[in-house]
C-alpha positions as CSV (number, residue, x, y, z in Angstrom):
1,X,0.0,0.0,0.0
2,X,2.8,2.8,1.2
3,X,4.9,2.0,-2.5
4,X,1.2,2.1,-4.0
5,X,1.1,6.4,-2.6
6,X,4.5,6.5,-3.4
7,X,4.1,5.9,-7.3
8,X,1.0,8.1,-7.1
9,X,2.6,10.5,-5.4
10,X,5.5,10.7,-8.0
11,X,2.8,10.4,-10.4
12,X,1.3,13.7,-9.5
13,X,5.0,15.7,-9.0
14,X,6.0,14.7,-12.5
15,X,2.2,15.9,-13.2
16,X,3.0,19.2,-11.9
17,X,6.6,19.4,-13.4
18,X,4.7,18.9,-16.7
19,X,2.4,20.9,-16.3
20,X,4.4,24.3,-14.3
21,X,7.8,23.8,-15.0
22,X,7.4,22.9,-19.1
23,X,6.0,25.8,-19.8
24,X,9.3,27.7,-18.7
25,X,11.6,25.9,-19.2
26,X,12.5,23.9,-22.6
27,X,16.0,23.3,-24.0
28,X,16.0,23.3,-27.8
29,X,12.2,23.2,-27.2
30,X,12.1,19.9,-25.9
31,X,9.7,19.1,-22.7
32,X,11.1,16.5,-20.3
33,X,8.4,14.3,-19.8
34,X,9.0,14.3,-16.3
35,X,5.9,11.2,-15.9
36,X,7.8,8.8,-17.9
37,X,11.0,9.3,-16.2
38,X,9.7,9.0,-12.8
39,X,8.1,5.7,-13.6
40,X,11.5,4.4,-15.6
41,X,12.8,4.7,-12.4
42,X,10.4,3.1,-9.9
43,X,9.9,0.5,-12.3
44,X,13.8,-0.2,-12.3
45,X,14.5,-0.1,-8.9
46,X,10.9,-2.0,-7.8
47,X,9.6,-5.0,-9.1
48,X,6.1,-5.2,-9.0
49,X,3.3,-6.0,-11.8
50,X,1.4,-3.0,-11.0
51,X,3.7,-0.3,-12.2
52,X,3.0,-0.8,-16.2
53,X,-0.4,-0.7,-15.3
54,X,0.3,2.8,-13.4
55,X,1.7,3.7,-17.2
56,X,-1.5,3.4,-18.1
57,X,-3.0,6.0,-15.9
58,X,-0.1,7.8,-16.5
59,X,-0.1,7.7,-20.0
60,X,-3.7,8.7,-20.4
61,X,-2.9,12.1,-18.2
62,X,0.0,12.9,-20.4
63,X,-2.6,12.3,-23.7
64,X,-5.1,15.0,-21.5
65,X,-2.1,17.1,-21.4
66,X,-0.8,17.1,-25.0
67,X,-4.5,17.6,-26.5
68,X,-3.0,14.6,-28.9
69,X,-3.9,11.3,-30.0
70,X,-6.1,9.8,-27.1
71,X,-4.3,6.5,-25.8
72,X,-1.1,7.4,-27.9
73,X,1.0,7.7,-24.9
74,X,-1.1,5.1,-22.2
75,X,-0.3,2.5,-24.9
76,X,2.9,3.6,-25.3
77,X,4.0,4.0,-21.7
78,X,2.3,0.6,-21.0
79,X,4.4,-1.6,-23.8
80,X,7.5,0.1,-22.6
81,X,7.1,-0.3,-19.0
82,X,6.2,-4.2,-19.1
83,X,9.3,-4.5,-21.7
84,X,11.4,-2.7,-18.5
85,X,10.0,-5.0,-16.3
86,X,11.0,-7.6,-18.4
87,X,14.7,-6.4,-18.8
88,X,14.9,-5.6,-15.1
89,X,17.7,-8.0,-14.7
90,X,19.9,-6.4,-17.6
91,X,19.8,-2.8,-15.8
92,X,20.9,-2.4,-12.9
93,X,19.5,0.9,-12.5
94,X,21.2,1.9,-9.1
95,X,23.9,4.1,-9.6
96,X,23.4,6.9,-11.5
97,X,24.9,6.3,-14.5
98,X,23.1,2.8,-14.9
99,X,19.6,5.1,-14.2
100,X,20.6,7.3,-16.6
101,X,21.5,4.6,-19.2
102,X,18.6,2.8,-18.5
103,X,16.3,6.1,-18.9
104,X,17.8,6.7,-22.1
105,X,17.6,3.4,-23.8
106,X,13.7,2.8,-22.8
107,X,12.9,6.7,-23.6
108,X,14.0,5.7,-27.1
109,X,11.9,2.1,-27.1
110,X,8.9,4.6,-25.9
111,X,9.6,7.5,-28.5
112,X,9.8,4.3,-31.4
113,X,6.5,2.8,-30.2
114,X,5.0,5.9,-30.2
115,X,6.0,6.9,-33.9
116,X,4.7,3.2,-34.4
117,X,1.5,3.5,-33.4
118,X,1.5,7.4,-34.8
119,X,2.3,5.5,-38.4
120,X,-0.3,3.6,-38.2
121,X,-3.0,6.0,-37.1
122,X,-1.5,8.5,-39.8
123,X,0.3,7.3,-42.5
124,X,2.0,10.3,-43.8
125,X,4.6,11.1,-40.9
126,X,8.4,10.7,-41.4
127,X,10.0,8.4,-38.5
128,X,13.5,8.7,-39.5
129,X,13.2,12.3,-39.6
130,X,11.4,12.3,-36.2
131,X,13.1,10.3,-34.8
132,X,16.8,11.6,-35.0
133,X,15.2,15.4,-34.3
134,X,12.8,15.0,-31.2
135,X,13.1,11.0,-29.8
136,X,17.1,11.0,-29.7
137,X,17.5,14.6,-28.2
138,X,14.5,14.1,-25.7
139,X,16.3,10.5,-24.5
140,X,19.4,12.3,-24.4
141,X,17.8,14.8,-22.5
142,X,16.0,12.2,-20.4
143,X,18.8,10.4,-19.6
144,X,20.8,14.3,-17.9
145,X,17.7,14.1,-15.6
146,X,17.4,10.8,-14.5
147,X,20.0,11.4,-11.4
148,X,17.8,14.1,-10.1
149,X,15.0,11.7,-10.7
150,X,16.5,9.0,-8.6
151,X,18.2,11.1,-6.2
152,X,14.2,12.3,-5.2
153,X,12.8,8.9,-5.3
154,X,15.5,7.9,-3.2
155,X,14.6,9.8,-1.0
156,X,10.6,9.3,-1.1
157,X,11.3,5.7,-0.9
158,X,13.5,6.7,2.5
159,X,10.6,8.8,3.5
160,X,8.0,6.8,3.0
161,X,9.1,3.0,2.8
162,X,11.5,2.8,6.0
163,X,9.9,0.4,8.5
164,X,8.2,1.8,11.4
165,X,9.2,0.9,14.2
């Protein structure tokens, strides 16, 4: 139940990171999708089933948020957190350069499947072209965050996980 608030929790700061601090601040007008990246993170350094399902949730707040493609991004966060679960044992995501590595290599999985499912839906997009321009910069990007990322949930799970006693 307490790692259950903690994802929701996370859940709602990379909400309001999206929401406040993207407005602000974008480098090379790139928004850190501050959602994803928490999640990465959780789902590396816990391993439960429920987590792709919270990608879910998460996914469809991030559709609300972009005024796109309704279930673009829940679909999309969903296939690339179960593939993370799956590859749980090839990361180990603990140090900060792992994280990061980790971070980058699913952000890229999730930016593919996206332009996947985009390609289907409309047939007239470019994936190469999107794909070196806005996924490979944003993972990049993704991937500079990531120890700020797990530095907080470090600390949330120290917060809010310790055994009371």
């Amino acid at each position: 139940m307490r790692l259950i608030t903690l994802v929701l929790g996370f859940m709602l700061i990379g909400v309001w990171l999206n929401i406040v601090l993207n407005n602000y601040v974008q480098l090379g007008g790139l928004k850190v999708n501050w959602i994803l990246i928490f999640l990465f993170v959780l789902t590396f350094r816990h391993s439960t089933n429920l987590l792709p399902f919270f990608g879910i949730l998460a996914g469809l707040i991030c559709d609300a948020l972009s005024h796109g493609i309704m279930g673009l991004y829940a679909i999309s966060f969903f296939m690339t957190l179960l593939l993370a679960r799956l590859l749980i044992k090839l990361f180990y995501a603990n140090t900060f350069f792992t994280a990061s590595l980790a971070v980058f290599s699913m952000s890229l999985l999730e930016g593919w499947i996206s332009l996947l499912i985009m390609d289907m839906l409309e047939a007239d997009i470019d994936k190469t072209s999107l794909m070196l321009t806005i996924t490979l910069p944003l993972s990049v990007l993704h991937a500079l965050v990531t120890p700020l990322v797990l530095q907080s949930v470090i600390w949330g799970e120290n917060l809010f996980l310790r055994d009371i006693s």
